[in-house]
VOVEX-809148 format. One record per atom (N, C-alpha, C, O, CB): chain; residue number from 1; x, y, z; atom name; residue in three letters. Coordinates in steps of 0.05 Angstrom, whole numbers, plus 5000, padded with zeros to 4 digits. Glycine has a CB too. Layout:
BEGIN
mol = A, seq = NUM, u = X, v = Y, w = Z, atom = CA, type = ALA
...
This chain:
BEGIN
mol = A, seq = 1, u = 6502, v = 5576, w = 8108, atom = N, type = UNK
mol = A, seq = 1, u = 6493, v = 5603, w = 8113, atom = CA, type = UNK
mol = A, seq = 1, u = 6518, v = 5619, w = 8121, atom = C, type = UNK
mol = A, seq = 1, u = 6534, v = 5609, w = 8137, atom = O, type = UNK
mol = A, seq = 1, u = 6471, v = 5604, w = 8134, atom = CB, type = UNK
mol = A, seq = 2, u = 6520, v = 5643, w = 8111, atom = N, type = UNK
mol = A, seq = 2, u = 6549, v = 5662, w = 8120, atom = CA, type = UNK
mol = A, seq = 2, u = 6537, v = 5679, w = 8138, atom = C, type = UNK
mol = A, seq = 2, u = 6513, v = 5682, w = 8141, atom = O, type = UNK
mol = A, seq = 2, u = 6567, v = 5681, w = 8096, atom = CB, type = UNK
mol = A, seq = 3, u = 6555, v = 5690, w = 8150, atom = N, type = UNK
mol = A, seq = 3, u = 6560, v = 5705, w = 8175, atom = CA, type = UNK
mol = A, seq = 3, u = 6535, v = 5727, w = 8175, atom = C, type = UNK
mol = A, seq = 3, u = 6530, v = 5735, w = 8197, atom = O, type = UNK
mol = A, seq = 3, u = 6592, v = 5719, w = 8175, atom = CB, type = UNK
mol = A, seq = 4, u = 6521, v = 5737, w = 8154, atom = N, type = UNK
mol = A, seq = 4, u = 6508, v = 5758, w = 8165, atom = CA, type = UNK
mol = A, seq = 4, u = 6480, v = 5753, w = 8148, atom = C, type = UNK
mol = A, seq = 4, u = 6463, v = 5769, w = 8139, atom = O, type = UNK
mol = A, seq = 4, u = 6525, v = 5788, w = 8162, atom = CB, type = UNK
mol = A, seq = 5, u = 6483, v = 5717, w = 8146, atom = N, type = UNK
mol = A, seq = 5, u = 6443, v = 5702, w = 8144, atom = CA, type = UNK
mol = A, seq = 5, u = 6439, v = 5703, w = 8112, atom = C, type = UNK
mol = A, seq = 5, u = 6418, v = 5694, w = 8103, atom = O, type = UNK
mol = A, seq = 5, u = 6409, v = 5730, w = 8161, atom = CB, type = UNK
mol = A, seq = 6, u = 6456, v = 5711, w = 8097, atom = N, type = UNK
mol = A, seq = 6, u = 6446, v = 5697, w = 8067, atom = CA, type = UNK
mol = A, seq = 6, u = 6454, v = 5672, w = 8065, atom = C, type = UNK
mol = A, seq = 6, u = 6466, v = 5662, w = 8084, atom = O, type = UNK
mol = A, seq = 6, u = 6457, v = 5709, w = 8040, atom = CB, type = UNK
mol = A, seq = 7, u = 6449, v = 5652, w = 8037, atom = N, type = UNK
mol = A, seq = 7, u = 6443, v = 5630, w = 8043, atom = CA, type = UNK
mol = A, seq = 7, u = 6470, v = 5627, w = 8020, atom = C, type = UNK
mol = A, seq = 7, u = 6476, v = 5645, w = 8005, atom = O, type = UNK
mol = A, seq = 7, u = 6410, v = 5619, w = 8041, atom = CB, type = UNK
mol = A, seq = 8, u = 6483, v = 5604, w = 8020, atom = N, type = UNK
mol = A, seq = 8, u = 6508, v = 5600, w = 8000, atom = CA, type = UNK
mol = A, seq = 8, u = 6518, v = 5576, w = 7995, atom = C, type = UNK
mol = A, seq = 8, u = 6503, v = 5562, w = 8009, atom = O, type = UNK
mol = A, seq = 8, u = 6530, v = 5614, w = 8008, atom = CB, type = UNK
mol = A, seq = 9, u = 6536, v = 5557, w = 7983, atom = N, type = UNK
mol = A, seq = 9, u = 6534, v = 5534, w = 7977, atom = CA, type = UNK
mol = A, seq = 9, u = 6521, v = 5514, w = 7972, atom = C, type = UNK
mol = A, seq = 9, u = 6531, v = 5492, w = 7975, atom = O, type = UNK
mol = A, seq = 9, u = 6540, v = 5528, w = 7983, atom = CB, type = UNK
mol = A, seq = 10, u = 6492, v = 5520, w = 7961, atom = N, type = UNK
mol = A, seq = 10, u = 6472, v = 5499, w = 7966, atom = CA, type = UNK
mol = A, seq = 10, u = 6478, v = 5475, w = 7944, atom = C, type = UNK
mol = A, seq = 10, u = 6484, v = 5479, w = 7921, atom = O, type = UNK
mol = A, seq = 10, u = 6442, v = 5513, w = 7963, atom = CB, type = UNK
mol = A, seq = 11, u = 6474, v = 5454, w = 7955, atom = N, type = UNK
mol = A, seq = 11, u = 6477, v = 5429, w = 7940, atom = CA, type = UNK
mol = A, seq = 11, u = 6456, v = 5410, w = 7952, atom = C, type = UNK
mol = A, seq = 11, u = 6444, v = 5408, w = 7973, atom = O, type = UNK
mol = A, seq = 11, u = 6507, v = 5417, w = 7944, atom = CB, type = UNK
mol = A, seq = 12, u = 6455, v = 5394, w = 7926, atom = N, type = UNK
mol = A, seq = 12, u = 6423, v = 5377, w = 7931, atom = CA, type = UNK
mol = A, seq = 12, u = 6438, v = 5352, w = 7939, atom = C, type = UNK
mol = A, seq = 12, u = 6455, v = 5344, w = 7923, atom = O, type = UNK
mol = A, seq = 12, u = 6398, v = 5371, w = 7900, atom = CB, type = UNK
mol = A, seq = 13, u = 6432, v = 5332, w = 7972, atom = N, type = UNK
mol = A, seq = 13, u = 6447, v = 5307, w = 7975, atom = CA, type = UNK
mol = A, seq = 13, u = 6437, v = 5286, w = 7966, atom = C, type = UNK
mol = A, seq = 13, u = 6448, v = 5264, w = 7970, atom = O, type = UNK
mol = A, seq = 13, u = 6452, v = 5301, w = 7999, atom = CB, type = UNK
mol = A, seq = 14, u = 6414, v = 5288, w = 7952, atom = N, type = UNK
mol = A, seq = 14, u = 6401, v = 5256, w = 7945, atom = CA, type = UNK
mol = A, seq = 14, u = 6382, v = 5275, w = 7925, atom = C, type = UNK
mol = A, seq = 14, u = 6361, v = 5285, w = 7932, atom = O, type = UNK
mol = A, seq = 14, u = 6382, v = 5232, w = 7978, atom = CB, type = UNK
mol = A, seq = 15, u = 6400, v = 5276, w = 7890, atom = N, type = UNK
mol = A, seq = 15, u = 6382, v = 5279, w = 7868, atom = CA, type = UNK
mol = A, seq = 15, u = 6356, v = 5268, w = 7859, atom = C, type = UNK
mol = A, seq = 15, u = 6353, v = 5244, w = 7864, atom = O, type = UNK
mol = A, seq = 15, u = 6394, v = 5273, w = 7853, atom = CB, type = UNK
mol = A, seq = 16, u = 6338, v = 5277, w = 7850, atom = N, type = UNK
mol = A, seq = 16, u = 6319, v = 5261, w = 7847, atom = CA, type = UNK
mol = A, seq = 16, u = 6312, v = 5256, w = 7810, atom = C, type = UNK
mol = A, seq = 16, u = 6303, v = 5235, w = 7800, atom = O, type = UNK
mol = A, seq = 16, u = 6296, v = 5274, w = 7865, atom = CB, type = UNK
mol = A, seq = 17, u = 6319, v = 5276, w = 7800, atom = N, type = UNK
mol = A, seq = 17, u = 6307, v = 5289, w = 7776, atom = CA, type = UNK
mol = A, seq = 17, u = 6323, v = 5324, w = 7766, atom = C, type = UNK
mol = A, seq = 17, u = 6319, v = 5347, w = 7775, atom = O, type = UNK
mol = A, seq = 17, u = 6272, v = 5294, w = 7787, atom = CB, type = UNK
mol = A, seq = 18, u = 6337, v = 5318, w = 7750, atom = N, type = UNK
mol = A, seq = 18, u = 6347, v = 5360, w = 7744, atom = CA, type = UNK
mol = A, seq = 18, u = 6327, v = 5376, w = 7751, atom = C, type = UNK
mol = A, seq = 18, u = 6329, v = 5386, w = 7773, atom = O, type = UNK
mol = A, seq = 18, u = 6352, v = 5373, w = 7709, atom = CB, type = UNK
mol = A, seq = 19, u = 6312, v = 5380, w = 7739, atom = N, type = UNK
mol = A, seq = 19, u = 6288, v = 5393, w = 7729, atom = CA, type = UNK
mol = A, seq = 19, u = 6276, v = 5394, w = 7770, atom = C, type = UNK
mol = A, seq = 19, u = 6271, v = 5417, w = 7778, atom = O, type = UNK
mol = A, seq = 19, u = 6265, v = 5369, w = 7698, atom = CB, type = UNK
mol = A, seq = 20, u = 6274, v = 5379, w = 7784, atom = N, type = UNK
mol = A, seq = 20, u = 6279, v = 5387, w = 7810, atom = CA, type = UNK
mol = A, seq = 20, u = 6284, v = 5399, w = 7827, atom = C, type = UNK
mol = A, seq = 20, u = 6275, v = 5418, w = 7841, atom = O, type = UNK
mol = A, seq = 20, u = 6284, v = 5382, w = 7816, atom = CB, type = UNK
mol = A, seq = 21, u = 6316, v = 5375, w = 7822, atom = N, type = UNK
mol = A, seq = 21, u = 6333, v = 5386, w = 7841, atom = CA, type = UNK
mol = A, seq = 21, u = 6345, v = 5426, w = 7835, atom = C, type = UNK
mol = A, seq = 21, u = 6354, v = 5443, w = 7849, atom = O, type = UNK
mol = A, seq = 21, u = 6359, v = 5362, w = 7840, atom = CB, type = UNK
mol = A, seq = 22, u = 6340, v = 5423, w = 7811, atom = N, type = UNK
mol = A, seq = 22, u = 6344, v = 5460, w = 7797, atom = CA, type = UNK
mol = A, seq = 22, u = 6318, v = 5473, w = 7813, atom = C, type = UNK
mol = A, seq = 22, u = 6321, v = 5497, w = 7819, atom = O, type = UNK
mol = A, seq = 22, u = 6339, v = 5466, w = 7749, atom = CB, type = UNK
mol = A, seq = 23, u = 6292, v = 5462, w = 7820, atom = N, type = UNK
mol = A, seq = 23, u = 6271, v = 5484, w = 7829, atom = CA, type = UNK
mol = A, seq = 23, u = 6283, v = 5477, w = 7853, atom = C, type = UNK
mol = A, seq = 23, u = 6301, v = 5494, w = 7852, atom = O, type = UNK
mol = A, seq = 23, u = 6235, v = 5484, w = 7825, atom = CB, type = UNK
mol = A, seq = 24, u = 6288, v = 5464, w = 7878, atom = N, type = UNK
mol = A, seq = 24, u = 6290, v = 5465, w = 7895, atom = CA, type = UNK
mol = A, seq = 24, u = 6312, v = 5483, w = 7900, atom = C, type = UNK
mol = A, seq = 24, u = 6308, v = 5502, w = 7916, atom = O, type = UNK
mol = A, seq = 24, u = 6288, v = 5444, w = 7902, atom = CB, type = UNK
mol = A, seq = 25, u = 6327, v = 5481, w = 7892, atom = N, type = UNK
mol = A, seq = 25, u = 6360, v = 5505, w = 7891, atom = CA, type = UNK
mol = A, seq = 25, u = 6350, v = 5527, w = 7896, atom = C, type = UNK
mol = A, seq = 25, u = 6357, v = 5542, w = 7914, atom = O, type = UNK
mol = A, seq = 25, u = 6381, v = 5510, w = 7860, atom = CB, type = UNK
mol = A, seq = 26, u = 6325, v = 5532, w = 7873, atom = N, type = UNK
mol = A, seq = 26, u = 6321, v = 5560, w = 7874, atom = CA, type = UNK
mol = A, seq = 26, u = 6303, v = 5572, w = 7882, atom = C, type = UNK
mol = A, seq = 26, u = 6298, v = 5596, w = 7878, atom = O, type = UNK
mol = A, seq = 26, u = 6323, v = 5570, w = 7857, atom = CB, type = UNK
mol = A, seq = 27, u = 6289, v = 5553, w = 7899, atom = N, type = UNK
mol = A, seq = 27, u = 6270, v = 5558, w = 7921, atom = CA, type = UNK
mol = A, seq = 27, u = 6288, v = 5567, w = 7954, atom = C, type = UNK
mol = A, seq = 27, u = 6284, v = 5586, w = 7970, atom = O, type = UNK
mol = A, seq = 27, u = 6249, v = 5526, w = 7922, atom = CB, type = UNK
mol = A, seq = 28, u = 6303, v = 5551, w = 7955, atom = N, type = UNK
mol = A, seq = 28, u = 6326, v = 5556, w = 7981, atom = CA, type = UNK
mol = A, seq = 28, u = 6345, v = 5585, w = 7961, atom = C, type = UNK
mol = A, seq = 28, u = 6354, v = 5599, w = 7979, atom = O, type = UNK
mol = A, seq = 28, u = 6353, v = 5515, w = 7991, atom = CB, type = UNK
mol = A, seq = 29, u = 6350, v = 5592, w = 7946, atom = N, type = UNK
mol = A, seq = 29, u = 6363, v = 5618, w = 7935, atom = CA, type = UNK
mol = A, seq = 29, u = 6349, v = 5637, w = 7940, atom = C, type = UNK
mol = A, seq = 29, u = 6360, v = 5658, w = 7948, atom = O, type = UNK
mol = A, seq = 29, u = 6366, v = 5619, w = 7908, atom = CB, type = UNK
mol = A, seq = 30, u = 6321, v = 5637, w = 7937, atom = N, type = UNK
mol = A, seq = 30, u = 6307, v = 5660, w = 7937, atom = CA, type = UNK
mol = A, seq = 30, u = 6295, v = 5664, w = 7968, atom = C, type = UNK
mol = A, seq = 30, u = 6276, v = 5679, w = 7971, atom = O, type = UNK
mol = A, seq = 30, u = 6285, v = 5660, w = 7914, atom = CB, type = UNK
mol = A, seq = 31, u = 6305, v = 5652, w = 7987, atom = N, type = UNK
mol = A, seq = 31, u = 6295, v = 5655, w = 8013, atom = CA, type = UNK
mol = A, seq = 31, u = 6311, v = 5681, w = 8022, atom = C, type = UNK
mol = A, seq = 31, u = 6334, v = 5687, w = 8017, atom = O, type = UNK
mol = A, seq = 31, u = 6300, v = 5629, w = 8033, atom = CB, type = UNK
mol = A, seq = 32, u = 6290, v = 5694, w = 8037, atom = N, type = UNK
mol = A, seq = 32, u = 6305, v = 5715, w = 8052, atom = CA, type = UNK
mol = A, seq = 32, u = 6323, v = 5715, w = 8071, atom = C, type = UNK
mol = A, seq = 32, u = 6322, v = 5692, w = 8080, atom = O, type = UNK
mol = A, seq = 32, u = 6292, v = 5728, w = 8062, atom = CB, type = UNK
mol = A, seq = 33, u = 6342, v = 5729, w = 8084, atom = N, type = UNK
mol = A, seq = 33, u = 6357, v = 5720, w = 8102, atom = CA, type = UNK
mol = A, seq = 33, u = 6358, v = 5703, w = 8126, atom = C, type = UNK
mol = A, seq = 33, u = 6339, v = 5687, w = 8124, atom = O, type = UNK
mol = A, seq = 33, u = 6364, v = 5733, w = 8106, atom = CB, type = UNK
mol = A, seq = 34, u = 6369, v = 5701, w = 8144, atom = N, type = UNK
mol = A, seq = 34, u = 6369, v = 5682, w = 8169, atom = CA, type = UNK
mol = A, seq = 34, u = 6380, v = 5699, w = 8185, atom = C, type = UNK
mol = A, seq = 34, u = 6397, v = 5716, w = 8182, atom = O, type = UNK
mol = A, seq = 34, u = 6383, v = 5655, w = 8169, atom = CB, type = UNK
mol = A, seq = 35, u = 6367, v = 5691, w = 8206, atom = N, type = UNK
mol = A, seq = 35, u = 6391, v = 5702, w = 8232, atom = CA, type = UNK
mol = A, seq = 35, u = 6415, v = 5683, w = 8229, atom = C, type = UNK
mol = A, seq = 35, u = 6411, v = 5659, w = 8226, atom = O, type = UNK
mol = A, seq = 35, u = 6377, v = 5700, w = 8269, atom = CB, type = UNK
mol = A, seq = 36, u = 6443, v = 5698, w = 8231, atom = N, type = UNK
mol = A, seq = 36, u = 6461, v = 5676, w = 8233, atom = CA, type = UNK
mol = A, seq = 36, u = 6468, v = 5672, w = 8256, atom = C, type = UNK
mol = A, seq = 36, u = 6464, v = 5687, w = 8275, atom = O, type = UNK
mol = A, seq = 36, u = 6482, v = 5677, w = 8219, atom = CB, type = UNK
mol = A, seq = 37, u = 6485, v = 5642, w = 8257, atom = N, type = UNK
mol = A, seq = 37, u = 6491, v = 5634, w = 8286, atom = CA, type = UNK
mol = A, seq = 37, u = 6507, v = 5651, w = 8301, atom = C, type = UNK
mol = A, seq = 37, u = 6526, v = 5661, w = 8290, atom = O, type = UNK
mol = A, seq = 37, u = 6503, v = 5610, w = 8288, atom = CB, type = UNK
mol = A, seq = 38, u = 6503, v = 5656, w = 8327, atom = N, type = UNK
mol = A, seq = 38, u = 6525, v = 5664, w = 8343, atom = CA, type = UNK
mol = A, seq = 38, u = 6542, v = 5646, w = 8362, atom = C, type = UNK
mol = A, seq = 38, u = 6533, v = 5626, w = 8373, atom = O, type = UNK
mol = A, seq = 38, u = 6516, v = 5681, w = 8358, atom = CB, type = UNK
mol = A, seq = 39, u = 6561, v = 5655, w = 8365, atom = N, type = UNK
mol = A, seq = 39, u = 6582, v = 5637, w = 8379, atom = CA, type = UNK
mol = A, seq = 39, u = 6599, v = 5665, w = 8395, atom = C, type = UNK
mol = A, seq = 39, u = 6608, v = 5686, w = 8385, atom = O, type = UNK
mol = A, seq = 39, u = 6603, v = 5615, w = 8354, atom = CB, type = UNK
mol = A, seq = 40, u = 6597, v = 5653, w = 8429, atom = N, type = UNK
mol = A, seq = 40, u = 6612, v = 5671, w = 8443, atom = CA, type = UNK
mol = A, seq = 40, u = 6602, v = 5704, w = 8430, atom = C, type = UNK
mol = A, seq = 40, u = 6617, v = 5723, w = 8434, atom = O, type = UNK
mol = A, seq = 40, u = 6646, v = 5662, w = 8437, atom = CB, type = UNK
mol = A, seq = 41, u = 6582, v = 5707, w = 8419, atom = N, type = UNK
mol = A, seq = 41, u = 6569, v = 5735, w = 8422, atom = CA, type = UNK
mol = A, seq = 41, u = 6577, v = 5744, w = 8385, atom = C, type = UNK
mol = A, seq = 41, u = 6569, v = 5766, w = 8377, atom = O, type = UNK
mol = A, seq = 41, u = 6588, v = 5759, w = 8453, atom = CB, type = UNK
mol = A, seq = 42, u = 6591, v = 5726, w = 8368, atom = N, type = UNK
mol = A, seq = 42, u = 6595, v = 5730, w = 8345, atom = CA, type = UNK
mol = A, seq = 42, u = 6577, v = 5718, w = 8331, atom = C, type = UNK
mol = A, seq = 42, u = 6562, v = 5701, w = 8340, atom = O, type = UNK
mol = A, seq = 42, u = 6617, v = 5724, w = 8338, atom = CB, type = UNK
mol = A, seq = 43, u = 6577, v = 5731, w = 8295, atom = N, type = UNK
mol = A, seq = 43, u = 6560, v = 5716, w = 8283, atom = CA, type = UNK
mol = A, seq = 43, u = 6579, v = 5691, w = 8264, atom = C, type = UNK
mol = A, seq = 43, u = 6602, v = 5693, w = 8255, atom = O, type = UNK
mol = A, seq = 43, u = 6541, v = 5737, w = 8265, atom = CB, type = UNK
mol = A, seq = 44, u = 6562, v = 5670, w = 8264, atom = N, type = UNK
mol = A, seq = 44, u = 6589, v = 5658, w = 8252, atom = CA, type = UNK
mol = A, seq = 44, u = 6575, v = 5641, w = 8230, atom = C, type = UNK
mol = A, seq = 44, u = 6550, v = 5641, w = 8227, atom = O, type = UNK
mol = A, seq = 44, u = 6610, v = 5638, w = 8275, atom = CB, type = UNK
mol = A, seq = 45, u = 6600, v = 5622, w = 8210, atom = N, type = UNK
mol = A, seq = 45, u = 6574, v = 5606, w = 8188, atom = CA, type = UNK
mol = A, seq = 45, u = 6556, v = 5582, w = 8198, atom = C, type = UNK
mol = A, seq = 45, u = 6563, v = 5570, w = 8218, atom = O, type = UNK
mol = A, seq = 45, u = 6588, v = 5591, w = 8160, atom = CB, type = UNK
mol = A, seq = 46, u = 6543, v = 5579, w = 8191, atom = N, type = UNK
mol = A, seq = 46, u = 6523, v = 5556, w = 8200, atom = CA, type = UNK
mol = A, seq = 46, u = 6518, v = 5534, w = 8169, atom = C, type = UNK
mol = A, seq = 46, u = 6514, v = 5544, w = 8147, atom = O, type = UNK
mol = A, seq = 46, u = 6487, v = 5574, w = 8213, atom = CB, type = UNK
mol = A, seq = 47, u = 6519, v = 5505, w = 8174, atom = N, type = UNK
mol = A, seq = 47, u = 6505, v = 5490, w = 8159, atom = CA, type = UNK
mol = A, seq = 47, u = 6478, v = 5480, w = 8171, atom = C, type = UNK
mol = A, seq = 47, u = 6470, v = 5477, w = 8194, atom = O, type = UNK
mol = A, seq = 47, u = 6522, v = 5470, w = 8153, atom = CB, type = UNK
mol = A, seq = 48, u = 6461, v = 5475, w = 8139, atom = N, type = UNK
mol = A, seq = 48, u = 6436, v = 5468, w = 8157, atom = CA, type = UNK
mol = A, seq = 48, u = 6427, v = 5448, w = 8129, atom = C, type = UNK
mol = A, seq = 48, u = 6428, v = 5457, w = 8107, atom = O, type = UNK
mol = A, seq = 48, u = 6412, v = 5499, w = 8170, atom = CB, type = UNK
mol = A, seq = 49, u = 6421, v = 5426, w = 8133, atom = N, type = UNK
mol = A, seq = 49, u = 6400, v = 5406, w = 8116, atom = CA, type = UNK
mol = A, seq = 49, u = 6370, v = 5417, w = 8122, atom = C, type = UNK
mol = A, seq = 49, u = 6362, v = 5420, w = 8145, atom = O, type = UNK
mol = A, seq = 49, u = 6402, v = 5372, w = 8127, atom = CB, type = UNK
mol = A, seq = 50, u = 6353, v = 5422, w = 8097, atom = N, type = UNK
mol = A, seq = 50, u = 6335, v = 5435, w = 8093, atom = CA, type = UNK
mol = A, seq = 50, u = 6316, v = 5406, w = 8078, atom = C, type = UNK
mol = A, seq = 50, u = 6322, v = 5400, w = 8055, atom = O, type = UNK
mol = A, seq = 50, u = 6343, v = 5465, w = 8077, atom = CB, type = UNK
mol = A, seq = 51, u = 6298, v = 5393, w = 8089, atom = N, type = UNK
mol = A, seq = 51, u = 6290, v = 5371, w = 8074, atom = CA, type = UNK
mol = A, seq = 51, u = 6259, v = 5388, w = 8049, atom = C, type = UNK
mol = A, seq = 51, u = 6239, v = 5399, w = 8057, atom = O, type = UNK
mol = A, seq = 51, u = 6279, v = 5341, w = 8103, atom = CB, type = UNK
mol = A, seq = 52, u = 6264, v = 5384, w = 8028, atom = N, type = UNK
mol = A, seq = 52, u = 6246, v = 5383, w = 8014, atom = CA, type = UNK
mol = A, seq = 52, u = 6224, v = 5363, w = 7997, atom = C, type = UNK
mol = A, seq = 52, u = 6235, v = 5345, w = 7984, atom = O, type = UNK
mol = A, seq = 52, u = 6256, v = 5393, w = 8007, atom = CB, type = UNK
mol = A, seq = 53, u = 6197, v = 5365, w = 7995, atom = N, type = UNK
mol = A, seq = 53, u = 6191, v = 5339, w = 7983, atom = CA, type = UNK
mol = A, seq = 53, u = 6175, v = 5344, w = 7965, atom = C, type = UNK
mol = A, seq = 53, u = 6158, v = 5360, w = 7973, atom = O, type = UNK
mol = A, seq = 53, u = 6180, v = 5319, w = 7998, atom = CB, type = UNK
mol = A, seq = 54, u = 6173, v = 5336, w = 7940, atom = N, type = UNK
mol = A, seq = 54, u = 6158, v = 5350, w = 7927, atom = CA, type = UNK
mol = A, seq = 54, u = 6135, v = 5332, w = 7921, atom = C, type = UNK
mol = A, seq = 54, u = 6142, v = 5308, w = 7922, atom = O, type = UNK
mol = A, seq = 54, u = 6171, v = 5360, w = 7905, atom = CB, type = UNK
mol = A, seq = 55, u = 6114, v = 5335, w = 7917, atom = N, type = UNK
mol = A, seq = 55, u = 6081, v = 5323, w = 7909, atom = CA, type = UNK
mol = A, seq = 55, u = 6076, v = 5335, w = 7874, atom = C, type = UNK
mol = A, seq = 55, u = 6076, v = 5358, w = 7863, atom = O, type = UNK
mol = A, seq = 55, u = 6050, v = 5342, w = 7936, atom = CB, type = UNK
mol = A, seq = 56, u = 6073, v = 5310, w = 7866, atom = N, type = UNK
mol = A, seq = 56, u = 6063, v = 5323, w = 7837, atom = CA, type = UNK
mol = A, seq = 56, u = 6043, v = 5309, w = 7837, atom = C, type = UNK
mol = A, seq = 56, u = 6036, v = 5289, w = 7848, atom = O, type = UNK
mol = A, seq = 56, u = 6081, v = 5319, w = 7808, atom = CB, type = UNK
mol = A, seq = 57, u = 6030, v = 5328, w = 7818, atom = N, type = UNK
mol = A, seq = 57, u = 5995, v = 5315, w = 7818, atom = CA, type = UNK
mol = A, seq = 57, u = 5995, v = 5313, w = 7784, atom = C, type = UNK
mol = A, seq = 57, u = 5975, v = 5305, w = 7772, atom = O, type = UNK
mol = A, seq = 57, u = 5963, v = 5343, w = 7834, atom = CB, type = UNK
């Protein structure tokens, strides 16, 4: 996440399937912003692992 809460570098750590790991990308892409972290009263970047799981029926 960069400094002022959009979301950026996303990478999938444990592939499962393309066709997936591509909806999950762009499920975390289309999220709205974040508050970003502060440090000492700044905003600064933040990493964050986001676990997703998917259910197919």
């Amino acid at each position: 996440m960069e400094k002022d809460g959009s979301v950026s570098e996303i990478k999938v750590l444990r592939p499962v399937y393309p066709s997936l790991d591509y909806e999950a990308c762009r499920i975390i892409r289309e999220m709205p912003r974040w508050r970003p972290g502060i440090q000492k009263g700044k905003p600064v970047r933040v990493s964050y692992t986001i676990p997703i799981n998917f259910m197919l029926q």
